[in-house]
ZAKERO-548214 format. One record per atom (N, C-alpha, C): x, y, z; atom name; residue in one letter. Coordinates in nm, 3 decimals. Layout:
N
xx: X; yy: Y; zz: Z; a: CA; r: A
...
This chain:
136
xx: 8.893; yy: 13.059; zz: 12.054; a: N; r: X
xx: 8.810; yy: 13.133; zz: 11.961; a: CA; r: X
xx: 8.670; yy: 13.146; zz: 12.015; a: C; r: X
xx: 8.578; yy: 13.251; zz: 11.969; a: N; r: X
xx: 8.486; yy: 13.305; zz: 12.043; a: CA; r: X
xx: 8.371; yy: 13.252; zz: 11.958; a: C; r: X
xx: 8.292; yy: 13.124; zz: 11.957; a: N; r: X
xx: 8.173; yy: 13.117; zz: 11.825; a: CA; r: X
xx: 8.090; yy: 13.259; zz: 11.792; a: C; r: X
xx: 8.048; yy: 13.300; zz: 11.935; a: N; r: X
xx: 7.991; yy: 13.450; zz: 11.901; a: CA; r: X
xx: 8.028; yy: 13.567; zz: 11.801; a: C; r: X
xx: 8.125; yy: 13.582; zz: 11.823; a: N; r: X
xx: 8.290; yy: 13.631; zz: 11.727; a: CA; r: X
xx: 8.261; yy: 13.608; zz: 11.596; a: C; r: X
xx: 8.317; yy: 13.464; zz: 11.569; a: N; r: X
xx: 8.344; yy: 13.410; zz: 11.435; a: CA; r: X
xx: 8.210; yy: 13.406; zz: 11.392; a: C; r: X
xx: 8.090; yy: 13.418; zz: 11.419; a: N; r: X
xx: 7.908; yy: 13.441; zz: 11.346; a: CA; r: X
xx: 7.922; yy: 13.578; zz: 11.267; a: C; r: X
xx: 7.954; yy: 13.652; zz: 11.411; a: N; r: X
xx: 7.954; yy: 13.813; zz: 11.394; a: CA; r: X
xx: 8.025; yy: 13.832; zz: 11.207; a: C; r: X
xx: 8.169; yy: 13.789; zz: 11.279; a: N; r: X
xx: 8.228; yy: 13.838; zz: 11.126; a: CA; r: X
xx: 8.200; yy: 13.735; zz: 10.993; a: C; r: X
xx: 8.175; yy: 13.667; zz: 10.984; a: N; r: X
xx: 8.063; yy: 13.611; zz: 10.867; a: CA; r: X
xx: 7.957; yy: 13.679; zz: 10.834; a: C; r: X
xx: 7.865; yy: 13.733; zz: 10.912; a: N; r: X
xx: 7.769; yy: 13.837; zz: 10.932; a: CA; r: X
xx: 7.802; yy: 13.906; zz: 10.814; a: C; r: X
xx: 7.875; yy: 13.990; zz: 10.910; a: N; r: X
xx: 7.937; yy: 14.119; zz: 10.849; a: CA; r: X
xx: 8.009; yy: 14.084; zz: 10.687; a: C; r: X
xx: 8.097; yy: 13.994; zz: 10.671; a: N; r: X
xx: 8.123; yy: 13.992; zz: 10.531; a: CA; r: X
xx: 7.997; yy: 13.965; zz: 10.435; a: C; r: X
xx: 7.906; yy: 13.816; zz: 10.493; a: N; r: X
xx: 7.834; yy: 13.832; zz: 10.436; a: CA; r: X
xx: 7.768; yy: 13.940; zz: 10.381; a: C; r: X
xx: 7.666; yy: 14.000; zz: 10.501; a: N; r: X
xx: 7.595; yy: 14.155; zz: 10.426; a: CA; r: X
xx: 7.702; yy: 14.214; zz: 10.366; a: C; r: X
xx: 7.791; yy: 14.240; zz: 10.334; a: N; r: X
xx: 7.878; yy: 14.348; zz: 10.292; a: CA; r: X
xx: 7.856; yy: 14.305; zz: 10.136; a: C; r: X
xx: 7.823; yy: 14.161; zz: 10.140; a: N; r: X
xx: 7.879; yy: 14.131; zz: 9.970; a: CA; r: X
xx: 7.699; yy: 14.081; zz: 9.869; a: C; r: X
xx: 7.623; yy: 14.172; zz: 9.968; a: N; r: X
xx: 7.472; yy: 14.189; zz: 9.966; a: CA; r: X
xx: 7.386; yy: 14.065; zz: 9.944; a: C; r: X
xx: 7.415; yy: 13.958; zz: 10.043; a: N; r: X
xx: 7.375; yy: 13.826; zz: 10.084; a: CA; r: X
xx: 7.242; yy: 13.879; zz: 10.153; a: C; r: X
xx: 7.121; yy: 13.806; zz: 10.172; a: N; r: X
xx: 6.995; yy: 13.818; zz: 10.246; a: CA; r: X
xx: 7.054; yy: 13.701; zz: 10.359; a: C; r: X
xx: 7.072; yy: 13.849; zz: 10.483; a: N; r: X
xx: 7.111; yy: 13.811; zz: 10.603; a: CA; r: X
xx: 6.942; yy: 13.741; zz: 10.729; a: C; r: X
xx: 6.946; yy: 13.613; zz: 10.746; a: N; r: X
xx: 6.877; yy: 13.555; zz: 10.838; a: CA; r: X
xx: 6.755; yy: 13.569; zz: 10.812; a: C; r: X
xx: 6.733; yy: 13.499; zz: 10.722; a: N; r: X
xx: 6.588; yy: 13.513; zz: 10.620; a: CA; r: X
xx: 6.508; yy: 13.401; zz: 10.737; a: C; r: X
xx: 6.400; yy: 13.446; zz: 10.781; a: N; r: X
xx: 6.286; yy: 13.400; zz: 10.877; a: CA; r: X
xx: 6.150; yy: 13.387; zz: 10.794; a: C; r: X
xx: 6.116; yy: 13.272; zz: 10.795; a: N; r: X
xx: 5.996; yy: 13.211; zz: 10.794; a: CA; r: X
xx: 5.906; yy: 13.146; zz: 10.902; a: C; r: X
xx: 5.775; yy: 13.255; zz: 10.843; a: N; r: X
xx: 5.707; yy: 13.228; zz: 10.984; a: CA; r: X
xx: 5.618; yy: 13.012; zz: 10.991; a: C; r: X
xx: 5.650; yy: 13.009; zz: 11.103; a: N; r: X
xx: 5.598; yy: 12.882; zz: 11.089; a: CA; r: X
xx: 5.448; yy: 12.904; zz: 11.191; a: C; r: X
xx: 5.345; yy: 12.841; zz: 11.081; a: N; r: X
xx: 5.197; yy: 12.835; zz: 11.163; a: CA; r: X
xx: 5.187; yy: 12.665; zz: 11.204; a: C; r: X
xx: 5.162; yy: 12.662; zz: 11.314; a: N; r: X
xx: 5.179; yy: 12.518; zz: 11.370; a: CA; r: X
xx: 5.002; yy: 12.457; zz: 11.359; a: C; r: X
xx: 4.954; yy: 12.373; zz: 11.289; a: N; r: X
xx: 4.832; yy: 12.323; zz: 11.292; a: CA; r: X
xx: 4.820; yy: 12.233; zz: 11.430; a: C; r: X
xx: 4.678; yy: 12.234; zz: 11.451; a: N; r: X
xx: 4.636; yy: 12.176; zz: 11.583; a: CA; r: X
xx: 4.545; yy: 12.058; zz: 11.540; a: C; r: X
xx: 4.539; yy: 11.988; zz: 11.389; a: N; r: X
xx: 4.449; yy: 11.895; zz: 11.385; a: CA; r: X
xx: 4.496; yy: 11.771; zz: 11.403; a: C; r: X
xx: 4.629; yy: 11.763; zz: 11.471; a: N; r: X
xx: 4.672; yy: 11.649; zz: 11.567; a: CA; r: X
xx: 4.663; yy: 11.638; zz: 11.674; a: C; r: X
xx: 4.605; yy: 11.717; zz: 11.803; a: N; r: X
xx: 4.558; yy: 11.716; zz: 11.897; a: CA; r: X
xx: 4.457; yy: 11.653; zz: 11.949; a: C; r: X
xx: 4.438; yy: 11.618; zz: 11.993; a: N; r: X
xx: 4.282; yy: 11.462; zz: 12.071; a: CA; r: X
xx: 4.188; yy: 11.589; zz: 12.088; a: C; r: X
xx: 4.059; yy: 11.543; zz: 12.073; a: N; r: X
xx: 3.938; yy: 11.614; zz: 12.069; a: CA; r: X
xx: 3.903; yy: 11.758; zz: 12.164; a: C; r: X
xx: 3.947; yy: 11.694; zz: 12.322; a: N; r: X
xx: 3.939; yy: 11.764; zz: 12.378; a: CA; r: X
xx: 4.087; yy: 11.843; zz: 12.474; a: C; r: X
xx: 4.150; yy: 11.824; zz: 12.397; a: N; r: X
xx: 4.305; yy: 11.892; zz: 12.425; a: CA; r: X
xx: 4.279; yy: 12.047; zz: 12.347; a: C; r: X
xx: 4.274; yy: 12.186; zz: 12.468; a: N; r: X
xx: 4.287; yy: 12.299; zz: 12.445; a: CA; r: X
xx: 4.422; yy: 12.360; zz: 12.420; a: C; r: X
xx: 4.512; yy: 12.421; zz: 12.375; a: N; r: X
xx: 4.615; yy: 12.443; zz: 12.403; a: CA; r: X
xx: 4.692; yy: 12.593; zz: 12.405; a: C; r: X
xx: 4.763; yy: 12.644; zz: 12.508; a: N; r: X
xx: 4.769; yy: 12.773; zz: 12.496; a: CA; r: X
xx: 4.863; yy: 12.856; zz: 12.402; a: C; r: X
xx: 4.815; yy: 12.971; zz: 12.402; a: N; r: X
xx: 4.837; yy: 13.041; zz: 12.305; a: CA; r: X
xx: 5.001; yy: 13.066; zz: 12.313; a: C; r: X
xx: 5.088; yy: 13.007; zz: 12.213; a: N; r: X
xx: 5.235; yy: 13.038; zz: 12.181; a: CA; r: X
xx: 5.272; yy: 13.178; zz: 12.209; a: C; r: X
xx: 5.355; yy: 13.233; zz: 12.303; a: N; r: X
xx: 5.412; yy: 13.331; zz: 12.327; a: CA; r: X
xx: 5.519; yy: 13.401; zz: 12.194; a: C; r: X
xx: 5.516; yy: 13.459; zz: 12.112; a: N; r: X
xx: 5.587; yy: 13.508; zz: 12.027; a: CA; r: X
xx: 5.533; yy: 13.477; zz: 11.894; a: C; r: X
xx: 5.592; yy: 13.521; zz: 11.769; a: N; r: X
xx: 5.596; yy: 13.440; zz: 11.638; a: CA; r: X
xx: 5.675; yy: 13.299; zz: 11.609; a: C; r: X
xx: 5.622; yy: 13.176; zz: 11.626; a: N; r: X
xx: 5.712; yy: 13.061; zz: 11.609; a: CA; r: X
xx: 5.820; yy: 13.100; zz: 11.432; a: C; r: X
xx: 5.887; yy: 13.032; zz: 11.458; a: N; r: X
xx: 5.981; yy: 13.098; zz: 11.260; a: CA; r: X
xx: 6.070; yy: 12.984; zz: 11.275; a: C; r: X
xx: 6.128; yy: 12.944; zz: 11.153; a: N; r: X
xx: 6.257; yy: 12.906; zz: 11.144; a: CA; r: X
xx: 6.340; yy: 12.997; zz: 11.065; a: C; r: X
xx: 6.441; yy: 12.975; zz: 11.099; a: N; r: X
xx: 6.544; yy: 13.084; zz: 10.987; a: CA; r: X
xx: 6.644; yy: 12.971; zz: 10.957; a: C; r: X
xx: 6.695; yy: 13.044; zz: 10.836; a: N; r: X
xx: 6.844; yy: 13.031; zz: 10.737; a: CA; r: X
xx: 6.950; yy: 13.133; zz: 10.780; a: C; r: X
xx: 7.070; yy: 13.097; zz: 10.777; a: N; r: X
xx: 7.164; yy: 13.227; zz: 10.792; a: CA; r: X
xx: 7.161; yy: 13.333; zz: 10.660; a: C; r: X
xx: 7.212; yy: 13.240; zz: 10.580; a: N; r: X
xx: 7.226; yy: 13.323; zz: 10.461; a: CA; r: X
xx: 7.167; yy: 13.261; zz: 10.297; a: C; r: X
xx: 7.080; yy: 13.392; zz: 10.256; a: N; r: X
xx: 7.057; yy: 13.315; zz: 10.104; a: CA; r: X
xx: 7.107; yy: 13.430; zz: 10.001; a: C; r: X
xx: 7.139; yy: 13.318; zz: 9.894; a: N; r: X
xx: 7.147; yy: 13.412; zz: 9.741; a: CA; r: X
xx: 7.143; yy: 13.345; zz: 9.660; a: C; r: X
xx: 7.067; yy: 13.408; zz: 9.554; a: N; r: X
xx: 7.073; yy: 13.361; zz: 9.433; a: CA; r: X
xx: 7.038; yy: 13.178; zz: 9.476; a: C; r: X
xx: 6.926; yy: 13.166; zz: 9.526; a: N; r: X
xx: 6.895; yy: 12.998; zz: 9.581; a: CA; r: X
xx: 6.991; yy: 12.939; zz: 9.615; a: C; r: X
xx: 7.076; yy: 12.959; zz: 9.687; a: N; r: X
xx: 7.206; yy: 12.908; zz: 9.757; a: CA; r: X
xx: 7.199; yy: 12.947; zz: 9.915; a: C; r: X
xx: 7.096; yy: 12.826; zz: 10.011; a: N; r: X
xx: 7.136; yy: 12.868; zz: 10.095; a: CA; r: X
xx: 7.259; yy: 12.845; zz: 10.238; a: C; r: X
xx: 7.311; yy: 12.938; zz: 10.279; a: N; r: X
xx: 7.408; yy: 12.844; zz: 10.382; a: CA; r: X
xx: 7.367; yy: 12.889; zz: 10.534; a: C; r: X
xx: 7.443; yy: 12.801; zz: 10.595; a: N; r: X
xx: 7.417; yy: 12.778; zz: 10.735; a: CA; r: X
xx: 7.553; yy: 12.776; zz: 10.818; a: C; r: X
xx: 7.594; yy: 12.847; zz: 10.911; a: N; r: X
xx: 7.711; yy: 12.826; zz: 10.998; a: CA; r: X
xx: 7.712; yy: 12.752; zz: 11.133; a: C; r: X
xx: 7.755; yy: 12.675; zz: 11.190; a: N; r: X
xx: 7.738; yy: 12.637; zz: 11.268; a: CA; r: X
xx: 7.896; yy: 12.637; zz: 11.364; a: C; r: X
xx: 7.921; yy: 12.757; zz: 11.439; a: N; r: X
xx: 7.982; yy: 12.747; zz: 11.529; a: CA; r: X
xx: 7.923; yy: 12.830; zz: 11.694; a: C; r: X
xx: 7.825; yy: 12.771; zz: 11.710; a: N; r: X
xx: 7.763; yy: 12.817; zz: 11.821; a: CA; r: X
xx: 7.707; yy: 12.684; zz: 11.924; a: C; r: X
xx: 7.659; yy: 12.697; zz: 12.040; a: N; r: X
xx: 7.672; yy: 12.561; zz: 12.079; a: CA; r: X
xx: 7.542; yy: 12.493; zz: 12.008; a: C; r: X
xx: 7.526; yy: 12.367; zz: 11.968; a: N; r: X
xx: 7.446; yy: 12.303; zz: 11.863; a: CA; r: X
xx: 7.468; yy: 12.202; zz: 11.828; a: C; r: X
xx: 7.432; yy: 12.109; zz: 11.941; a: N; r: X
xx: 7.459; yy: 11.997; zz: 11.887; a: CA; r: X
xx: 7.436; yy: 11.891; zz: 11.762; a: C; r: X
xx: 7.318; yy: 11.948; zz: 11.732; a: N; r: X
xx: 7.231; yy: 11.856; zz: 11.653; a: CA; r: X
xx: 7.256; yy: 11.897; zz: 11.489; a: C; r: X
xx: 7.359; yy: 11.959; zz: 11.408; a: N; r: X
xx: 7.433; yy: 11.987; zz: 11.282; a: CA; r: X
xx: 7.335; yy: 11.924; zz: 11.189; a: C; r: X
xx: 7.333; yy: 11.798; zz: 11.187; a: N; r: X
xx: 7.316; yy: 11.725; zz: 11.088; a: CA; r: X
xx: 7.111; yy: 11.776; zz: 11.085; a: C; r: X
xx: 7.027; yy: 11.842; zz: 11.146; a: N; r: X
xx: 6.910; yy: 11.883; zz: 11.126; a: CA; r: X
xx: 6.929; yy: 11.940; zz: 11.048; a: C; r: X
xx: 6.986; yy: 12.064; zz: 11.016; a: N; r: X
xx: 7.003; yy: 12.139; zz: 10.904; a: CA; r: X
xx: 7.017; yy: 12.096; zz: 10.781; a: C; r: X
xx: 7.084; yy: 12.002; zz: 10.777; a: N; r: X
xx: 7.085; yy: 11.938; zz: 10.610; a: CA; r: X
xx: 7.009; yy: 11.847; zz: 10.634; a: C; r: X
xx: 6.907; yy: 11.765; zz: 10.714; a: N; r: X
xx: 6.848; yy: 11.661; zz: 10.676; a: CA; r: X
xx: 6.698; yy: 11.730; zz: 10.683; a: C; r: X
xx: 6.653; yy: 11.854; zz: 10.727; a: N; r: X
xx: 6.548; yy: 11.905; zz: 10.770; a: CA; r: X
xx: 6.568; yy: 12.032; zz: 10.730; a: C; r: X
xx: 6.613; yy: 12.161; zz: 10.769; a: N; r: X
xx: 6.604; yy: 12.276; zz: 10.731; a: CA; r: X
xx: 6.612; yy: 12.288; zz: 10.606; a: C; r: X
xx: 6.732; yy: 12.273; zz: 10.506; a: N; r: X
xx: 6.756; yy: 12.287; zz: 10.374; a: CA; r: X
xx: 6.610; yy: 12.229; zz: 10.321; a: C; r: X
xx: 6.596; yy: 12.126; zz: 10.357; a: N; r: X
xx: 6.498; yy: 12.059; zz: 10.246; a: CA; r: X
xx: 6.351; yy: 12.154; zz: 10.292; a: C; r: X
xx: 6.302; yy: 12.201; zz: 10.385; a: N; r: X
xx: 6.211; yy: 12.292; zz: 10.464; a: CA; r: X
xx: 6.211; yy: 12.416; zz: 10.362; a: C; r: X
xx: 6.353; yy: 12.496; zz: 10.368; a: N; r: X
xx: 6.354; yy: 12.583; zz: 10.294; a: CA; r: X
xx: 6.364; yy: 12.579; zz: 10.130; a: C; r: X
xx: 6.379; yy: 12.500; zz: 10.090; a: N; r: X
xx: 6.352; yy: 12.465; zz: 9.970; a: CA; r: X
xx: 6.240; yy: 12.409; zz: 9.917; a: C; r: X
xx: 6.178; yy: 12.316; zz: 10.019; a: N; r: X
xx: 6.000; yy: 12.291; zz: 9.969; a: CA; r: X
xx: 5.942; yy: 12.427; zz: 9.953; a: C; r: X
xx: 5.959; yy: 12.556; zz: 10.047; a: N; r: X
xx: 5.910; yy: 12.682; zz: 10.056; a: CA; r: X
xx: 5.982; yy: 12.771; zz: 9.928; a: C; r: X
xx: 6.050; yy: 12.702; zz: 9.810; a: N; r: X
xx: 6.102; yy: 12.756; zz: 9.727; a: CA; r: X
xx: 6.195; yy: 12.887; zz: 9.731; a: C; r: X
xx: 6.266; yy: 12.868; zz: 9.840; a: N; r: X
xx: 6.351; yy: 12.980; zz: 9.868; a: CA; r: X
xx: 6.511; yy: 12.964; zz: 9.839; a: C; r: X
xx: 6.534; yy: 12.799; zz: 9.812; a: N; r: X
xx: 6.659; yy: 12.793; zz: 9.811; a: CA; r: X
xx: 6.646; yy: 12.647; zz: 9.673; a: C; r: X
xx: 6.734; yy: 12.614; zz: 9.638; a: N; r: X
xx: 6.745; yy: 12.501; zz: 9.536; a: CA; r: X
xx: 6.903; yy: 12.402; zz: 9.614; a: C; r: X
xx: 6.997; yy: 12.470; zz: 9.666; a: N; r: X
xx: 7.107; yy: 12.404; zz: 9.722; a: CA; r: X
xx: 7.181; yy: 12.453; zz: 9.831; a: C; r: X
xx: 7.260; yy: 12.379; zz: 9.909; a: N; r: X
xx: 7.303; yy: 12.484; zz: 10.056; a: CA; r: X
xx: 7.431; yy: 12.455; zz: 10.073; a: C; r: X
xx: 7.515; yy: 12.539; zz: 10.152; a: N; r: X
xx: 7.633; yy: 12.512; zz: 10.226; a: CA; r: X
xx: 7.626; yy: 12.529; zz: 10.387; a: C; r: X
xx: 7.726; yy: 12.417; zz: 10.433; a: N; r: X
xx: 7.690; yy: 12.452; zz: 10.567; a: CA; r: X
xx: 7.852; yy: 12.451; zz: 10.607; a: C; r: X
xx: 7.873; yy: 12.559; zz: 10.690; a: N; r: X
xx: 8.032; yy: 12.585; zz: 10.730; a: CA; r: X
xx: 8.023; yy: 12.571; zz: 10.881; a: C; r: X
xx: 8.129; yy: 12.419; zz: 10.905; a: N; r: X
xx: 8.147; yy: 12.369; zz: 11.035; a: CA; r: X
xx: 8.288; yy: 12.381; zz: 11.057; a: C; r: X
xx: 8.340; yy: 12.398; zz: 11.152; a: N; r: X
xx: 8.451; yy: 12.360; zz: 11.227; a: CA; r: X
xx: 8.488; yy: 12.190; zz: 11.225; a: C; r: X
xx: 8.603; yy: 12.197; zz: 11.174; a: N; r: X
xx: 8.659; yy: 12.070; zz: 11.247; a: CA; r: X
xx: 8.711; yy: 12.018; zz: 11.370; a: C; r: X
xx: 8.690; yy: 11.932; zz: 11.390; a: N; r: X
xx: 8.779; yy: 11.835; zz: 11.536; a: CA; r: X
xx: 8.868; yy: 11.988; zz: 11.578; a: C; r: X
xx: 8.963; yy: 11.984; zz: 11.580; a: N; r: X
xx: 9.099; yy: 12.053; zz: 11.625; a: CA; r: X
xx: 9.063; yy: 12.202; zz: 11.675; a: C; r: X
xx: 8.973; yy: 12.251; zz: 11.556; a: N; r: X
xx: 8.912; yy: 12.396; zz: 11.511; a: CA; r: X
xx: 8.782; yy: 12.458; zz: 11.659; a: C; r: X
xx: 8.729; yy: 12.306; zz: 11.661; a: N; r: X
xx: 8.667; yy: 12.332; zz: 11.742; a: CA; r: X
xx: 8.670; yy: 12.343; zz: 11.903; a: C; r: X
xx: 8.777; yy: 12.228; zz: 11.928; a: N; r: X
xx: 8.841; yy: 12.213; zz: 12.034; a: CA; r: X
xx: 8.917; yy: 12.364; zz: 12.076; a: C; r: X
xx: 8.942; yy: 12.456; zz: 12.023; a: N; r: X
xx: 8.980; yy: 12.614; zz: 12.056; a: CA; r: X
xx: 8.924; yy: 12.687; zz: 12.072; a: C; r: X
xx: 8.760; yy: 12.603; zz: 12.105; a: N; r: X
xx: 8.695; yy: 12.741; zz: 12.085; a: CA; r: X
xx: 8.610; yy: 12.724; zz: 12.249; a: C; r: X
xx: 8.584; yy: 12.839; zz: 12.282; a: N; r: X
xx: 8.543; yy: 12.868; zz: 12.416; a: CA; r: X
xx: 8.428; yy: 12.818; zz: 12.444; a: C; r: X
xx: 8.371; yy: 12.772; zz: 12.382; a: N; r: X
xx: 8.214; yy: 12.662; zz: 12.428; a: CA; r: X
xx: 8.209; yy: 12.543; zz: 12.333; a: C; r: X
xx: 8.164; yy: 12.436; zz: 12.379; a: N; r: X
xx: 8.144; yy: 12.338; zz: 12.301; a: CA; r: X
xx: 8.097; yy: 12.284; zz: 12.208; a: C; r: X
xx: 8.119; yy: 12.292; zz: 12.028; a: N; r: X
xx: 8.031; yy: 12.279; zz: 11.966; a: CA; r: X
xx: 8.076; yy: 12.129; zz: 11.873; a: C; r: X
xx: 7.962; yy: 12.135; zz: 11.834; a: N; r: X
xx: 7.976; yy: 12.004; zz: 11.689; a: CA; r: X
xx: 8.102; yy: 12.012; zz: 11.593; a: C; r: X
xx: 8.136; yy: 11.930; zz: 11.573; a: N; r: X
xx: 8.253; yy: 11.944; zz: 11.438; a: CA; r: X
xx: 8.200; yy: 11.835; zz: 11.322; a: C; r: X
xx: 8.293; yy: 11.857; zz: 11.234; a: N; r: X
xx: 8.305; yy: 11.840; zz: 11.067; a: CA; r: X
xx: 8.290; yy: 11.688; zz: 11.087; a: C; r: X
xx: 8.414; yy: 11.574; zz: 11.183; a: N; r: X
xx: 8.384; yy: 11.502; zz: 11.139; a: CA; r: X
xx: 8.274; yy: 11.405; zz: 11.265; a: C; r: X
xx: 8.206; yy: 11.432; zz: 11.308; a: N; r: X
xx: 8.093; yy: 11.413; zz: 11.371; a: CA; r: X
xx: 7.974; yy: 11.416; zz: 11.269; a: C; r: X
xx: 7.961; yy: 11.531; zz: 11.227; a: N; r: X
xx: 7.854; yy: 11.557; zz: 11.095; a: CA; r: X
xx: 7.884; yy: 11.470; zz: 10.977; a: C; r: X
xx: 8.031; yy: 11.424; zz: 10.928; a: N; r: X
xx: 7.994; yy: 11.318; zz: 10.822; a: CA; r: X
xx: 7.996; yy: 11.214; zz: 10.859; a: C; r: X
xx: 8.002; yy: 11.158; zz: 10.998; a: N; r: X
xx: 7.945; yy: 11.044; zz: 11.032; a: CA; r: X
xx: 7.842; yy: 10.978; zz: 11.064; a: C; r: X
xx: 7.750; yy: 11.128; zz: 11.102; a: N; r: X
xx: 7.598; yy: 11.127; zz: 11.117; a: CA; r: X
xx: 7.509; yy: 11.045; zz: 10.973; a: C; r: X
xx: 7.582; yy: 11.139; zz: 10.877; a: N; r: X
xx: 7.511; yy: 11.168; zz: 10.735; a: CA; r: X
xx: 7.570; yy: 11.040; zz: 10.696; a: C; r: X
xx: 7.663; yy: 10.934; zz: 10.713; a: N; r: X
xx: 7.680; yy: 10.834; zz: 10.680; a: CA; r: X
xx: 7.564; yy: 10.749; zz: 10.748; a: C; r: X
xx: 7.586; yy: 10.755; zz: 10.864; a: N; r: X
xx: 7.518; yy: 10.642; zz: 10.906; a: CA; r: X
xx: 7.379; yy: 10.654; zz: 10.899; a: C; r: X
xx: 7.293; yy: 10.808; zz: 10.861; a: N; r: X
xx: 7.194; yy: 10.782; zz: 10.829; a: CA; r: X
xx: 7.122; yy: 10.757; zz: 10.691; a: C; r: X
xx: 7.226; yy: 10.779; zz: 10.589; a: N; r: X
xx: 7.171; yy: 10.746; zz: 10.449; a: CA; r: X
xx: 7.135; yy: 10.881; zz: 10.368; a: C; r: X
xx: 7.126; yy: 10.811; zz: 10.230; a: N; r: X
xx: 7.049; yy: 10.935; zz: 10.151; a: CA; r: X
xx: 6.885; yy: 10.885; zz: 10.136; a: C; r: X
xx: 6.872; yy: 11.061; zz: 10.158; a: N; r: X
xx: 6.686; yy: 11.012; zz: 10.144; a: CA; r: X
xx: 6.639; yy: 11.113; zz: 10.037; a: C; r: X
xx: 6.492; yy: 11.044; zz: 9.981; a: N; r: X
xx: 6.448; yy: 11.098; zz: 9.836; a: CA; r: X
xx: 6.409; yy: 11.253; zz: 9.868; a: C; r: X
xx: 6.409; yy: 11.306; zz: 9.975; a: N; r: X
xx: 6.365; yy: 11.448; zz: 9.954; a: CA; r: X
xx: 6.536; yy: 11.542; zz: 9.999; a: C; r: X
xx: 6.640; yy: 11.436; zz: 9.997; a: N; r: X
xx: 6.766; yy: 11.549; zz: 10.009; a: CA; r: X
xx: 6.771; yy: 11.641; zz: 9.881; a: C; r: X
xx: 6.840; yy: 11.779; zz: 9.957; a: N; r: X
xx: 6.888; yy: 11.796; zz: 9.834; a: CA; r: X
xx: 7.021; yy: 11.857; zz: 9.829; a: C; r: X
xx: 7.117; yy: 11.875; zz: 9.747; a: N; r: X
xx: 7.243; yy: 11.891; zz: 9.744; a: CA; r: X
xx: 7.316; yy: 11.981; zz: 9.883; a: C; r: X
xx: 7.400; yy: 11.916; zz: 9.966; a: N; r: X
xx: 7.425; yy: 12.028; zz: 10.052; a: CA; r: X
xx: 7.589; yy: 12.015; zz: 10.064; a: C; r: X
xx: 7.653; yy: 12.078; zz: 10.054; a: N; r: X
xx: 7.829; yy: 12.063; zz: 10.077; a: CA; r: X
xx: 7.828; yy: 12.089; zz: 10.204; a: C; r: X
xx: 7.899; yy: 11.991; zz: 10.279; a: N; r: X
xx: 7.979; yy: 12.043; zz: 10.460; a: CA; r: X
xx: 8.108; yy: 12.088; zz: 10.461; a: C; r: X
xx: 8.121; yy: 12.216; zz: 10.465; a: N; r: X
xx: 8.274; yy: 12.263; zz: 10.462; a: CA; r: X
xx: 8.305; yy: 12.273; zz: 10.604; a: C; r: X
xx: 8.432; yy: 12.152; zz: 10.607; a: N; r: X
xx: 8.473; yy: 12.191; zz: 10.753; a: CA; r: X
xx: 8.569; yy: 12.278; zz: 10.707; a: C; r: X
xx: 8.634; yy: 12.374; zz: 10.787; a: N; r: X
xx: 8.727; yy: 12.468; zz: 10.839; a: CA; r: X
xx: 8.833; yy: 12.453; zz: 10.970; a: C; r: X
xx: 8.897; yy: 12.510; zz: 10.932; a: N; r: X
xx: 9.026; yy: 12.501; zz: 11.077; a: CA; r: X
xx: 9.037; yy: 12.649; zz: 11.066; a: C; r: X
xx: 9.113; yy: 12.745; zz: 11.181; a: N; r: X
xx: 9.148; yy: 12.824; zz: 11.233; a: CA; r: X
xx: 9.231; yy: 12.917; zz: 11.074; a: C; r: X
């Protein structure tokens, strides 16, 4: 299976069913942690983070692309996009073990991510996120 592929057509159903496709927030990075005389050059582009998909404060996230690091999204993005009042709860749709192993580049699976989220705990600024793993 192609992760590129399987984004695409999520994409596509999504917008079809008039979801706000890859909602970007611009991020301004402050410099008043920098030592006195540390200049620093000017960021090439707009820095942003994005969401895949929001509605109705529901936001979700897919993760079949290479990415290792899954568990940022629910321990950091969701809660990011929701301090910015854009979302209240999220889903994040992973591949499982098996699901993932078919697919043409290497990515994170389902139960990797609830072992993360075990072993790191609940913390007071989570907020509700479901991990739907998937198979083929």
């Amino acid at each position: 299976y192609s992760p590129g592929s399987l984004n695409k057509a999520f994409k596509n159903e999504f917008h079809s069913r008039n979801w706000q496709v890859g909602k970007r927030v611009k991020c301004e990075y402050s410099t008043e942690y920098y030592t006195e005389n540390y200049q620093p050059k000017k960021i090439k582009g707009a820095p942003f983070r994005a969401i895949d998909f929001i509605k109705e404060r529901l936001g979700i996230e897919l993760q079949f692309g290479k990415y290792a690091f899954m568990v940022y999204n629910v321990c950091a993005k969701m809660t990011i996009f929701s301090n910015l009042g854009l979302i209240d709860v999220g889903l994040e749709i992973v591949p499982i073990k098996e699901f993932a192993n078919q697919m043409s580049t290497g990515v994170s699976y389902f139960e990797q991510f609830v072992w993360d989220l075990q072993a790191r705990g609940v913390s007071n600024i989570d907020i509700p996120v479901l991990i739907l793993g998937i198979d083929a």
